[in-house]
C-alpha positions in Angstrom: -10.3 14.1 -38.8 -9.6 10.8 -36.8 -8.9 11.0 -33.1 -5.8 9.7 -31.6 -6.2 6.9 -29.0 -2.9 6.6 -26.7 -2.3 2.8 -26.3 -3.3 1.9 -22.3 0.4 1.1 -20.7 0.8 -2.2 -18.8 2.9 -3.3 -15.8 3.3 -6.5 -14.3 4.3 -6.4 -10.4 6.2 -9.1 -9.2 6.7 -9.4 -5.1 7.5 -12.0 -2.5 7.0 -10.5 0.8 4.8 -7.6 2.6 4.3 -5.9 -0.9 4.4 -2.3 0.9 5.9 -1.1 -2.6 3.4 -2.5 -4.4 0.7 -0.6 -2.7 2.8 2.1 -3.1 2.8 1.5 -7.1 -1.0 1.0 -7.1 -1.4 4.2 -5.2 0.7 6.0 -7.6 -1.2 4.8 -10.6 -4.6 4.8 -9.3 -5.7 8.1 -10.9 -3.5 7.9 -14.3 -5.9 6.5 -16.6 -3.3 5.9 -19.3 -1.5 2.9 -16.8 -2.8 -0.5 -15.8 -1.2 -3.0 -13.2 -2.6 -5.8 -14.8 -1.2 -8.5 -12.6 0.4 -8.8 -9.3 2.2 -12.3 -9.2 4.1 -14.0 -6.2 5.8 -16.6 -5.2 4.9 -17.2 -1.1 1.5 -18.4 -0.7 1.3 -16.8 2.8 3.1 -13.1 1.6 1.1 -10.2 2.8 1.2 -8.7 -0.3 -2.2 -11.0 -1.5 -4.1 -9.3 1.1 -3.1 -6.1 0.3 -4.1 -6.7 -3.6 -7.3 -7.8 -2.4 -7.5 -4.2 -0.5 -6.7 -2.4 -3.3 -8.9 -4.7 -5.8 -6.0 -5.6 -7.9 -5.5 -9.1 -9.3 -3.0 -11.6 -7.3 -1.9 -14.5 -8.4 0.5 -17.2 -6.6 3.0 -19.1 -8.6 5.5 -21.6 -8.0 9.3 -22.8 -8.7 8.0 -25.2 -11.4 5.6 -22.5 -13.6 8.3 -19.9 -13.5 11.6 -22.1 -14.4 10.0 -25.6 -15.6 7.0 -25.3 -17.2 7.4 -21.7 -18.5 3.1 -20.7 -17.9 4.3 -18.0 -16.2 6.4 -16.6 -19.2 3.5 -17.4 -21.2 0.8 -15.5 -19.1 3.1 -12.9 -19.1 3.5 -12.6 -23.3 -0.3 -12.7 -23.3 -0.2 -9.9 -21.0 2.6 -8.2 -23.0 3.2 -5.9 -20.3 5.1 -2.9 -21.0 7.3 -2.7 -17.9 7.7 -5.8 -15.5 8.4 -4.6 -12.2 10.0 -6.3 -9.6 9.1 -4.9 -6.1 11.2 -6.9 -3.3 10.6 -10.4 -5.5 13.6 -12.7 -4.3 14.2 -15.6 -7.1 16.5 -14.8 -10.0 14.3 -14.6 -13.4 15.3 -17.0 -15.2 16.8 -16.4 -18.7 13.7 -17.2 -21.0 11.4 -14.3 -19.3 14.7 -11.7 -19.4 15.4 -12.7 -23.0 11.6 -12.2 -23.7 11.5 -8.5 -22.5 14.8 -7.2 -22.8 14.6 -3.7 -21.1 11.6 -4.2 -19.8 12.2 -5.9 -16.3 13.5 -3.3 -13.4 14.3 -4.3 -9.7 14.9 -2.1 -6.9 17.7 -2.9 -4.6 17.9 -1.5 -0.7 21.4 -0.9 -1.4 24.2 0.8 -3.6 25.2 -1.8 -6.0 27.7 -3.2 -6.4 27.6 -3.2 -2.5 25.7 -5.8 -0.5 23.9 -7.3 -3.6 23.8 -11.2 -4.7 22.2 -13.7 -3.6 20.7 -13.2 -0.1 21.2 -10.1 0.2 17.8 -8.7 0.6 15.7 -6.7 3.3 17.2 -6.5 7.0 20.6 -9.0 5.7 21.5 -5.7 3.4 20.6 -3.1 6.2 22.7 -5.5 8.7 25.5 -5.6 6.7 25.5 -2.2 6.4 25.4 -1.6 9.9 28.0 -3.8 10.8 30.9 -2.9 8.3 30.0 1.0 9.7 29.0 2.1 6.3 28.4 6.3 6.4 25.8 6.0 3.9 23.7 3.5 1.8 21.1 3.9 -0.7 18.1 2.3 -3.2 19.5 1.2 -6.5 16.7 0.7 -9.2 18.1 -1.3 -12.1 17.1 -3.1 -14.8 17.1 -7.4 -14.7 19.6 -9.2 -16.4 20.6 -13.1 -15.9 22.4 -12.1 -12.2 21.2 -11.3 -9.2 21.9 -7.3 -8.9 23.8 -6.9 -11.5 22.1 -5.0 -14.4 22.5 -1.3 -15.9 21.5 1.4 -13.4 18.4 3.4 -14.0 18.8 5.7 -10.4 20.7 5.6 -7.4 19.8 7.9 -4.3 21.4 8.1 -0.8 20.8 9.0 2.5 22.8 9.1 5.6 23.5 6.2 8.0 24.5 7.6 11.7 26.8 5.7 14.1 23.7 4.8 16.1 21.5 3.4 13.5 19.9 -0.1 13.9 19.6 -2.2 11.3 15.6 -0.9 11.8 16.4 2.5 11.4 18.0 1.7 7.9 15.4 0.2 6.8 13.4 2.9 7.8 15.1 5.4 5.7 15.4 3.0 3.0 11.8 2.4 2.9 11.0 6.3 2.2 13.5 6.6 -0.7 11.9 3.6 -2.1 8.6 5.3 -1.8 9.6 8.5 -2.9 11.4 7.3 -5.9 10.5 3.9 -7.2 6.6 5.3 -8.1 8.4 8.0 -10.4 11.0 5.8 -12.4 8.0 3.3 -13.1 6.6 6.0 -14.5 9.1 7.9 -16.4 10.2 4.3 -17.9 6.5 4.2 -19.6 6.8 7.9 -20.9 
């Protein structure tokens, strides 16, 4: 009688900035044997999130405007990858059409919002939680969602609130955002590979 080998799942992380939920990603995957983060790619040379790959002993990679819309290299590292879920984790450039049309399904974002609301282009980090504050919002959210060919505007996977009070900052937004992203964005990767 043969034994059953389950096939090694793949993600590709894609950030631009601090790459908190990243390490948070990593973290979360560290003692599942069945998941891989093969690649962490970015786009800002200078983004915290390559030291904290090098931390965690994950592989980094920079890329630029011309290998992800031009040349298509990235697309093609990524099909020899053939990642099963590509994960964006506070990446700021649209994908272009070729890598959605590539892995349809397959690409999620997280948004610090409640789509529709304050998504689109440049709406991103403390210019959401701002905008939130300012137009006295009650509550706000994380939407995680899968990529299309706009900015924001694919199908749902989870939406999940908390409260903003009258005295919040724009800090103490992103504060609370930053924990539901933590708590959730970990367990949606995950039940997206199941």
């Amino acid at each position: 009688m043969g034994c059953k080998f389950k096939k090694m799942k793949k993600i590709v992380l894609f950030a631009s900035g601090s790459g908190s939920n990243v390490e948070n990603i990593v973290n979360f995957f560290a003692e599942k044997d069945e998941v891989e983060i093969s690649l962490v790619l970015t786009n800002n040379p200078k983004a915290y999130v390559i030291e904290r790959c090098r931390q965690l002993g994950v592989v980094c990679q920079v890329f630029g405007r011309k290998e992800f819309r031009e040349t298509g290299s990235v697309l093609e590292q990524l099909q020899g990858i053939a990642p099963d879920l590509i994960v964006l984790a506070g990446f700021l450039w649209l994908v272009p059409r070729e890598i959605v049309k590539a892995f349809p399904r397959r690409i999620i974002n997280i948004h610090p919002a409640l789509l529709p609301k304050y998504g689109g282009k440049g709406m991103y980090g403390l210019h959401v939680h701002q905008a939130v504050v300012d137009n006295q919002e009650t509550e706000t959210g994380i939407t995680i969602h899968y990529v299309d060919e706009n900015y924001d505007e694919g199908d749902v996977i989870l939406q999940t609130t908390c409260k903003v009070e009258p005295e919040d900052s724009a800090d103490d937004v992103a504060r609370k955002i930053h924990q539901l992203e933590y708590e959730h964005f970990p367990k949606v990767v995950e039940s997206l590979l199941l």
